[in-house]
C-alpha positions as CSV (number, residue, x, y, z in Angstrom):
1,X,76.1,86.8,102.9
2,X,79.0,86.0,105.1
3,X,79.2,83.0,107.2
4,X,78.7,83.3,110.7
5,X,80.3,81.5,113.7
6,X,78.7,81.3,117.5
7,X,80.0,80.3,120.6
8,X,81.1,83.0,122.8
9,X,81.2,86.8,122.1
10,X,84.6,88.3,121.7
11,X,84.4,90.8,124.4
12,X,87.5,92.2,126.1
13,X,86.6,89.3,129.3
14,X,87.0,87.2,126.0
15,X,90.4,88.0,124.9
16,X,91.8,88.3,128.3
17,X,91.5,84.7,128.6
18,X,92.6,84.4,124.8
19,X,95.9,86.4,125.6
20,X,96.5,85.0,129.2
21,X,98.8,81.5,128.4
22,X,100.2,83.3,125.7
23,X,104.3,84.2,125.8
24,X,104.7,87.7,124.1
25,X,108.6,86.8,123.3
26,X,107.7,83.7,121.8
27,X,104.8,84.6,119.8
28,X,107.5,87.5,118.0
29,X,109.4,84.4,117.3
30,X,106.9,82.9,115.9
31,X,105.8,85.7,113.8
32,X,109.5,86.2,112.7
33,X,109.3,82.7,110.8
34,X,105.5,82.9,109.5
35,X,105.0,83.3,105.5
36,X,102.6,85.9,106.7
37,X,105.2,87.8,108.1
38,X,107.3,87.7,104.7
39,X,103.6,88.8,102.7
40,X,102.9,91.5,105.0
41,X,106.7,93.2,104.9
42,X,106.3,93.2,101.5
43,X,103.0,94.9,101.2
44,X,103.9,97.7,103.5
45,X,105.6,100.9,102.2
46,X,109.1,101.3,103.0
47,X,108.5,104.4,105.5
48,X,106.4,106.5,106.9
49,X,103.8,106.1,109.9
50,X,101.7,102.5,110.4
51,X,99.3,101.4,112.8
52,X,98.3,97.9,113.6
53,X,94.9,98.0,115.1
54,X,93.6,95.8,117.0
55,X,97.3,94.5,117.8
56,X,96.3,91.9,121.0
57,X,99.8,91.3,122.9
58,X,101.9,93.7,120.3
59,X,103.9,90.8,118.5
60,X,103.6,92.6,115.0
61,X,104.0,96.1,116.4
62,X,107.0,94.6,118.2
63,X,108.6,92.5,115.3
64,X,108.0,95.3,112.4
65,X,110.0,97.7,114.7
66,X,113.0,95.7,115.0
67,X,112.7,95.6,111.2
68,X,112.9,99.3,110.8
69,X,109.3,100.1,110.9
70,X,107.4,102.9,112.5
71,X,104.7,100.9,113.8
72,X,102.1,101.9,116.6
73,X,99.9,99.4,117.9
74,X,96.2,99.9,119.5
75,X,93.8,97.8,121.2
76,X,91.1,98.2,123.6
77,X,92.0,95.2,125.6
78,X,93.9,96.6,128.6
79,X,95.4,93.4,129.6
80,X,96.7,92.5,126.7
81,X,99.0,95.8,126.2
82,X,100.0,95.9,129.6
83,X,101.5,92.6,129.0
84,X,102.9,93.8,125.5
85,X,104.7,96.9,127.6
86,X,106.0,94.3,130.2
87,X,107.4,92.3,127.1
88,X,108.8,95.5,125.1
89,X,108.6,99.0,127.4
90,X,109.4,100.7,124.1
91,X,107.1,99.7,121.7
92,X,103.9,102.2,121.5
93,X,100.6,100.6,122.4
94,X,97.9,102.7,123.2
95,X,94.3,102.3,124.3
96,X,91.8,103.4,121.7
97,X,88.3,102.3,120.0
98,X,89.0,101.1,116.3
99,X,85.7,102.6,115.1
100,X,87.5,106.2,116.8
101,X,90.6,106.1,116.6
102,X,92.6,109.3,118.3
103,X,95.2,109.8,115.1
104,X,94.5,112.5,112.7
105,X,92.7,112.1,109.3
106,X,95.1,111.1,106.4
107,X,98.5,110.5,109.1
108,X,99.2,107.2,107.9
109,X,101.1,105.3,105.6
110,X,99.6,102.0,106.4
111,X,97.1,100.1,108.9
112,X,97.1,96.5,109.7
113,X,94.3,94.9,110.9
114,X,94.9,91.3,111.6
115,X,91.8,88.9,112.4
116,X,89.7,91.9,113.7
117,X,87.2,93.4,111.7
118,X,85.0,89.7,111.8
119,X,84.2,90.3,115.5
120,X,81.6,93.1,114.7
121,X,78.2,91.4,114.7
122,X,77.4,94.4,113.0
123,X,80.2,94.1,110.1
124,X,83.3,95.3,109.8
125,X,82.2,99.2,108.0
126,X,82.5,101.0,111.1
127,X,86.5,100.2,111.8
128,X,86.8,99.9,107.6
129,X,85.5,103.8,107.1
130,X,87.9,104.6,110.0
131,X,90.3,103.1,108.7
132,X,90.2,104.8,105.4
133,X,89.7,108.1,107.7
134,X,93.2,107.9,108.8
135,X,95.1,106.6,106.0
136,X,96.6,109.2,103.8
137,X,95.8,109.4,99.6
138,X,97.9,105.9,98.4
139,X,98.0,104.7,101.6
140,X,97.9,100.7,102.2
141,X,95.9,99.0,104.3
142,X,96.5,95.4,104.7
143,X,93.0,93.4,106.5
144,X,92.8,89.5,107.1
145,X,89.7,88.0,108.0
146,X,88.1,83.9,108.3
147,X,88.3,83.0,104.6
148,X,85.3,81.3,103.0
149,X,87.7,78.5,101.4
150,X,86.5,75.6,99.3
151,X,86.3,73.5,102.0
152,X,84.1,75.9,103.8
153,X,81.7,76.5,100.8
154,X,81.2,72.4,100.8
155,X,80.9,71.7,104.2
156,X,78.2,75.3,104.5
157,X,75.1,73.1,104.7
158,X,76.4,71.6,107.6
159,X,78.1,74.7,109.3
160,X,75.0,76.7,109.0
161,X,72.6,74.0,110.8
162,X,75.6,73.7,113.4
163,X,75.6,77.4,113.7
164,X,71.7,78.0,114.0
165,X,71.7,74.8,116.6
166,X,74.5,76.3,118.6
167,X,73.0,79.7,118.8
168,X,69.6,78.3,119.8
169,X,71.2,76.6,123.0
170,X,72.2,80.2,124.5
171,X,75.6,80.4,121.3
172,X,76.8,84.3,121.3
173,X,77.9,85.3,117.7
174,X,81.9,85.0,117.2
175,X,82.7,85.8,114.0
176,X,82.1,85.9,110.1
177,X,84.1,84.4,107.2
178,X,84.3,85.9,104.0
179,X,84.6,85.6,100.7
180,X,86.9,87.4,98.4
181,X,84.4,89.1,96.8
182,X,83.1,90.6,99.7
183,X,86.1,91.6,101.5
184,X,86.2,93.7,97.9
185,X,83.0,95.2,98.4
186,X,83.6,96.6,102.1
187,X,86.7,97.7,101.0
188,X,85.8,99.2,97.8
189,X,82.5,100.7,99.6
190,X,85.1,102.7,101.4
191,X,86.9,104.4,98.5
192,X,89.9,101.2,99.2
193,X,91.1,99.7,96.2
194,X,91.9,95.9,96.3
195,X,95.6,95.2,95.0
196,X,95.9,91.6,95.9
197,X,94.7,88.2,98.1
198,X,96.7,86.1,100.3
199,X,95.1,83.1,102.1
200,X,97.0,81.7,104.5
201,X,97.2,79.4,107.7
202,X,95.9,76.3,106.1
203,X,97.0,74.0,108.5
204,X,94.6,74.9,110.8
205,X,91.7,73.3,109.7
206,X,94.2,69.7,109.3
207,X,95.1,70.1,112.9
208,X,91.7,70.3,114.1
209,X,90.6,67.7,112.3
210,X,93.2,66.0,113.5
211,X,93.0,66.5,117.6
212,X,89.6,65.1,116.5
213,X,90.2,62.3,115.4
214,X,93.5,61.1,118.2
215,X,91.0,62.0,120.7
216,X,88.6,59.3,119.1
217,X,91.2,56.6,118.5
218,X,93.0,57.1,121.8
219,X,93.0,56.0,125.3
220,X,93.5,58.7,128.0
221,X,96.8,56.5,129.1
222,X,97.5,54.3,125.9
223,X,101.1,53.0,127.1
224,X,104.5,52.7,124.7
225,X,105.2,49.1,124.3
226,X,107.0,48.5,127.4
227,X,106.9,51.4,129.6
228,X,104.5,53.0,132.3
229,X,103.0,55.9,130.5
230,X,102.2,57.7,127.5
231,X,105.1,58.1,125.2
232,X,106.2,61.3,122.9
233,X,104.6,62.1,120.5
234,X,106.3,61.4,117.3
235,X,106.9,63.8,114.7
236,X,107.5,63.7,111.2
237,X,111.3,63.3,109.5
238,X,112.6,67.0,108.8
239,X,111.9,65.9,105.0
240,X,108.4,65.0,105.0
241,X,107.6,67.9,107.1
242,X,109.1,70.2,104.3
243,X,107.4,68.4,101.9
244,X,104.4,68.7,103.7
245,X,104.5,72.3,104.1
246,X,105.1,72.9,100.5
247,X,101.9,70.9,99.7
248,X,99.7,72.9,102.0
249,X,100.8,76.0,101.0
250,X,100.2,75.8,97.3
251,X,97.8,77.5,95.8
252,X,95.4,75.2,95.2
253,X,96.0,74.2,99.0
254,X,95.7,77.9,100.1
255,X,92.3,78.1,98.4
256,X,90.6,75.1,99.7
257,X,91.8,75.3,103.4
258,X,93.4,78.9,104.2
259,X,92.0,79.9,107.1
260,X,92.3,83.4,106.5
261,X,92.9,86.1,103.7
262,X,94.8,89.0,103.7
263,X,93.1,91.9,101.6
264,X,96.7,94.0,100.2
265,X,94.6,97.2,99.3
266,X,95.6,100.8,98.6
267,X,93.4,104.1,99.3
268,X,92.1,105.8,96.1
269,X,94.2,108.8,95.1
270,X,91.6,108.4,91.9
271,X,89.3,105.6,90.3
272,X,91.2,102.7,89.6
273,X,91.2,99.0,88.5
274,X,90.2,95.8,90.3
275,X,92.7,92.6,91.6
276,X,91.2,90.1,89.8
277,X,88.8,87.4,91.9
């Protein structure tokens, strides 16, 4: 069973506010330096049509175009494409339902799906079948969803009772996390053949964490030693933060506090053999 998360439903009021401090230009910029990025370029085939559903403000769209992509991206959150056309008039972000999508059976060459499919209280087979709908025979779909890391499975005990205690105080469901083997299934349930895994973001968890525990140890004003206010805050020499990246994104890392996992999977032209777990 997938975990599940509650606090507030992801409805389109929802990601409104989600989008609304968010700077289309620089989140491209952002996505231009992420190891994602570099993971999901890879993945893609070198031409033909792709569609990025459930695309939010357009970064991707907008970032795999520059890079010589035909890329489409759809969304049902009105507010969050018109901001995408204010950012970039040319880029082509439509309206549509994921679970009916207007594009023709087998058209594309690939779909992204980015941190979207856990949203569904109902799971994520509705948009997967559609998905599979409107890729063509050895098409690629690339999916990330909340990965079930290590840290995860040991801390579930505690996640589940804050889950059922949140949801009995009026909680809406968010979101699942999954593990690998059943992004496989859902995937593999719709004739989509699992090629590879990539976890990623695990700095997410750390920084959490984190804000957690500076909000605990610190006063609202804590001066600098001899000045009015709050100082800086200090970062990190340029070395130690390299070093620090290259910790956190080894594998060992990736697997006890990704965030996420991207599913690389292509549809069946025929019966084929599984990525191994």
């Amino acid at each position: 069973m997938p975990l599940a998360y509650y606090s507030r439903a992801a409805t389109e009021e929802f990601w409104s506010e989600h989008w609304a401090d968010q700077d289309v230009r620089r989140l491209v910029e952002v996505a231009s330096a992420s190891p994602l990025t570099a993971i999901i370029e890879a993945a893609l085939p070198p031409s033909g049509r792709m569609l990025e559903a459930g695309c939010g403000l357009g970064q991707y769209v907008i970032l795999l175009r520059q890079r010589g992509r035909m890329v489409a991206g759809a969304d049902w959150s009105l507010d969050a494409l018109r901001r995408g056309r204010l950012a970039a008039p040319a880029a082509p972000l439509c309206a549509m339902e994921l679970g009916k999508l207007a594009v023709k059976s087998g058209a594309l060459a690939a779909y992204i799906s980015l941190g979207v499919v856990e949203h569904d209280a109902n799971g994520p087979d509705a948009i997967v079948a559609e998905a599979a709908r409107v890729l063509g025979p050895g098409g690629t779909l690339l999916l990330s969803v909340p990965y079930w890391n290590g840290a995860r499975r040991v801390l579930a005990p505690h996640l589940v009772r804050e889950g059922r205690r949140i949801r009995a105080t009026g909680g809406q469901f968010y979101q699942f996390a999954f593990t690998r083997r059943e992004v496989r299934a859902f995937l593999e349930a719709r004739g989509l053949r699992v090629v590879s895994f990539h976890p990623y973001d695990p700095a997410r968890m750390w920084r959490k964490s984190f804000k957690r525990l500076a909000a605990s140890l610190q006063s609202p004003a804590e001066p600098i030693a001899g000045g009015a206010g709050p100082g800086p805050r200090a970062r990190p020499p340029r070395l130690a933060r390299a070093a620090l990246k290259r910790l956190l994104y080894s594998p060992v890392s990736l697997r006890l506090f990704g965030h996420m996992i991207l599913a690389v999977a292509v549809k069946n032209r025929s019966e084929g053999g599984d990525a191994d777990e």
